[in-house]
C-alpha positions as CSV (number, residue, x, y, z in Angstrom):
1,X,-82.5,72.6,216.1
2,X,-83.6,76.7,215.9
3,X,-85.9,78.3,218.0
4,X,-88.6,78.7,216.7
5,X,-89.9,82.4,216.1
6,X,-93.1,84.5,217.5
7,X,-94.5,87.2,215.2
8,X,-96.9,89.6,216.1
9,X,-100.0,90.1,215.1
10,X,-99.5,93.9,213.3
11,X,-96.2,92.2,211.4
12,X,-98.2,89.4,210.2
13,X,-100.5,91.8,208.5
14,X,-98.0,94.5,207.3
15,X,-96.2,91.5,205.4
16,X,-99.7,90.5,204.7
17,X,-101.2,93.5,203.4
18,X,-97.7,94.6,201.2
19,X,-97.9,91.0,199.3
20,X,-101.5,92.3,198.9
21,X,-100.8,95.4,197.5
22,X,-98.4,94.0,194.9
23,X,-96.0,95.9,196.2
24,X,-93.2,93.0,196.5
25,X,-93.8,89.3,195.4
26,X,-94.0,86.3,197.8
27,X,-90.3,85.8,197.3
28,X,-89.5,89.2,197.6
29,X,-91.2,89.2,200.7
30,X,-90.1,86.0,201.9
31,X,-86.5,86.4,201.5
32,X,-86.3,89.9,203.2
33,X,-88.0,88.2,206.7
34,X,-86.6,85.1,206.1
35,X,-89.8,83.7,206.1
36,X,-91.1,80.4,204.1
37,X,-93.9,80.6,201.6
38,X,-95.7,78.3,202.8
39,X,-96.2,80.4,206.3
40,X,-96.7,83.8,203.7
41,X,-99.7,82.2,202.4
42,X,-100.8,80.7,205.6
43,X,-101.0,83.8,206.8
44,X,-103.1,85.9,204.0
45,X,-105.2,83.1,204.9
46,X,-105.8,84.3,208.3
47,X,-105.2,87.4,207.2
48,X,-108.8,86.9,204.6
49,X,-110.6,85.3,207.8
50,X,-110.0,88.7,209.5
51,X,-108.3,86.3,212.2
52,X,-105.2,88.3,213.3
53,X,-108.1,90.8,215.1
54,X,-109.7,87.6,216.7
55,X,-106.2,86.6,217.9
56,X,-105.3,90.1,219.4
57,X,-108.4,90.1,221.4
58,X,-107.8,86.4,223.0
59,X,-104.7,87.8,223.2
60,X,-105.8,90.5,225.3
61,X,-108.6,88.7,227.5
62,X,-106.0,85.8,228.3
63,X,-103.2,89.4,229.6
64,X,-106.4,90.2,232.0
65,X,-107.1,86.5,233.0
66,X,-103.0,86.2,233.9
67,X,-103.5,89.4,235.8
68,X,-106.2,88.0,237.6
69,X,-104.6,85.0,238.6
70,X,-101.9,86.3,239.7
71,X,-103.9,88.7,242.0
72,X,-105.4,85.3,243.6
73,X,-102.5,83.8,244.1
74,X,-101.0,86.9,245.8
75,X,-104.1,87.3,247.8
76,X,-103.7,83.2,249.0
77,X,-100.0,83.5,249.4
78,X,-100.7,86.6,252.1
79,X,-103.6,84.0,254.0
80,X,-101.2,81.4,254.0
81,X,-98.1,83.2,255.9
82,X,-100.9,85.0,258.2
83,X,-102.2,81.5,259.3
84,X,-98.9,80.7,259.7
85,X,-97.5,82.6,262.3
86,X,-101.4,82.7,263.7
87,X,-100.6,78.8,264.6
88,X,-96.9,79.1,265.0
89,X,-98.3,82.4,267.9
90,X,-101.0,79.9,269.2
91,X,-98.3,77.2,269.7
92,X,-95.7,78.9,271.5
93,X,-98.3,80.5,273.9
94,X,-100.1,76.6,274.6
95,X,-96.5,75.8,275.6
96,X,-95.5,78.6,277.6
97,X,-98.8,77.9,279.6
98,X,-98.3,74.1,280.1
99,X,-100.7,72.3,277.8
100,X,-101.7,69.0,278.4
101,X,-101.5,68.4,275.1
102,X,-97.9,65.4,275.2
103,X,-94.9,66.7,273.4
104,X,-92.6,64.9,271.9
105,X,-89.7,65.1,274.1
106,X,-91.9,63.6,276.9
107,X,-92.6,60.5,274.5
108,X,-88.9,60.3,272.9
109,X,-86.9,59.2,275.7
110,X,-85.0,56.0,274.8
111,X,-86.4,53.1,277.0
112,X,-83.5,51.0,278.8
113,X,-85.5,47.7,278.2
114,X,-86.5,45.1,280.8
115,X,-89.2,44.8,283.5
116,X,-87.7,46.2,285.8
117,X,-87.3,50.0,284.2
């Protein structure tokens, strides 16, 4: 099975606008981009509905949103690591001091068994 293909926006309409023109025919067209005829007129369609422009500027706000995004995610990622080594800081100095607080080498010491232990 092929991969299926992406076209952009301005190529969409310079196919779009040559077919128009009557410069080339649909199969003229279609065999030079090795495109069906079916998607030729699907897309002077759009092109009619003035939709490639709505497309470009989803295309554009959704850029921004991704940019945003990843600004937030940068921005948590940084919180995380600093809370991090805040609590990995906070645990090292509560066991330097002597908490009181059991660790788990106090409670992991294999029990020989019996009453009299």
């Amino acid at each position: 099975m092929s991969k299926q293909r992406k076209f952009s926006a301005e190529f969409k309409r310079q196919v779009v606008e040559e077919y128009l023109s009557g410069v080339s025919t649909a199969a003229q067209l279609c065999r030079r981009h090795s495109i069906s005829s079916g998607l030729l007129y699907h897309w002077r369609k759009q092109f009619i509905k003035n939709s490639f422009e709505a497309d470009s500027a989803k295309e554009a706000a959704l850029e921004e949103r991704i940019g945003q995004l990843e600004q937030a995610l940068g921005k948590a990622h940084l919180e995380n690591e600093f809370l991090k080594k805040a609590l990995h800081q906070s645990f090292n100095q509560s066991r330097k001091k002597g908490s009181s607080l059991p660790t788990t080498e106090t409670l992991s010491k294999p029990s020989r068994g019996g009453a009299n232990s």
